[in-house]
C-alpha positions in Angstrom: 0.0 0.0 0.0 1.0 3.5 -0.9 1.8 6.0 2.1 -1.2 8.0 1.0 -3.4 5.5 0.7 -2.3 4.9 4.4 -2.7 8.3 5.0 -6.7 8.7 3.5 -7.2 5.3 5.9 -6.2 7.1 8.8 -8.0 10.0 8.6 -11.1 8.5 7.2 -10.8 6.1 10.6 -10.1 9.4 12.7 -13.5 11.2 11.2 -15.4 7.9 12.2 -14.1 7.9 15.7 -14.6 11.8 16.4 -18.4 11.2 14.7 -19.3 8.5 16.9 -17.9 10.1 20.0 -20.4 13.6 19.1 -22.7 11.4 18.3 -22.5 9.7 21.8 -22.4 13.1 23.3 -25.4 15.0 22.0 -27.2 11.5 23.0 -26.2 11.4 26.5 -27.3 15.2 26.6 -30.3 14.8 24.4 -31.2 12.9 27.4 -30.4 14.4 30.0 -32.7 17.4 28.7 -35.7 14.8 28.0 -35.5 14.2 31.7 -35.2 17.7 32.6 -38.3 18.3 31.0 -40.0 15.4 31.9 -39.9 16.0 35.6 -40.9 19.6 34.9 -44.1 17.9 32.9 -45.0 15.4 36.0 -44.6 18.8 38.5 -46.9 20.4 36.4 -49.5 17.7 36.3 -49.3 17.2 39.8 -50.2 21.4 40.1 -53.0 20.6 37.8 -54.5 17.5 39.8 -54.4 19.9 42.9 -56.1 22.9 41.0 -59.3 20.5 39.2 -59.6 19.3 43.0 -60.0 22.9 44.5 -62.0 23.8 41.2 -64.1 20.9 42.2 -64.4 22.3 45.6 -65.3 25.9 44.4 -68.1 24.7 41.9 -69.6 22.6 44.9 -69.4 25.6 47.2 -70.9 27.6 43.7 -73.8 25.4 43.8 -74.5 25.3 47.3 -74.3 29.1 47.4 -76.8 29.3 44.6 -79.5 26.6 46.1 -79.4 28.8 49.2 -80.1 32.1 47.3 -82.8 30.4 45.4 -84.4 28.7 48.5 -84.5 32.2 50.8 -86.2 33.7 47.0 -88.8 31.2 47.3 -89.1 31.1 51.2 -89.6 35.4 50.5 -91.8 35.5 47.7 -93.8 32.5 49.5 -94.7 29.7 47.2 -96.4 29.8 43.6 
């Protein structure tokens, strides 16, 4: 084999190894940011469980509120 030859082997084997290893890289960042975000997702699904509950809890005391009003309407204007 030439020297040159030798020479376009190398490098060519050099780029592979330098690709893989970036490669290898942006993966093992790639998922460190997919986990980032993924714990922020789960926080935030938590916050939204909480707020339907107390949502929930407001529409209840809502309807409560509005039965009373209606009732003391009724019980004032007597019945009919």
């Amino acid at each position: 084999m030439s020297k040159d030859l030798i020479a376009i082997i190398g490098v060519g084997v050099s780029l592979a190894g330098l690709i893989l290893y970036s490669q290898h890289n942006l993966r093992s960042e790639m998922k460190a940011e997919f986990n980032i975000h993924l714990e922020a997702v789960n926080g935030l699904r938590e916050d939204v469980g909480q707020l339907q509950e107390r949502v929930a809890r407001q529409e209840g005391l809502m309807e409560g509120l509005r039965d009373a009003i209606i009732g003391s309407r009724e019980l004032v204007a007597g019945p009919g």
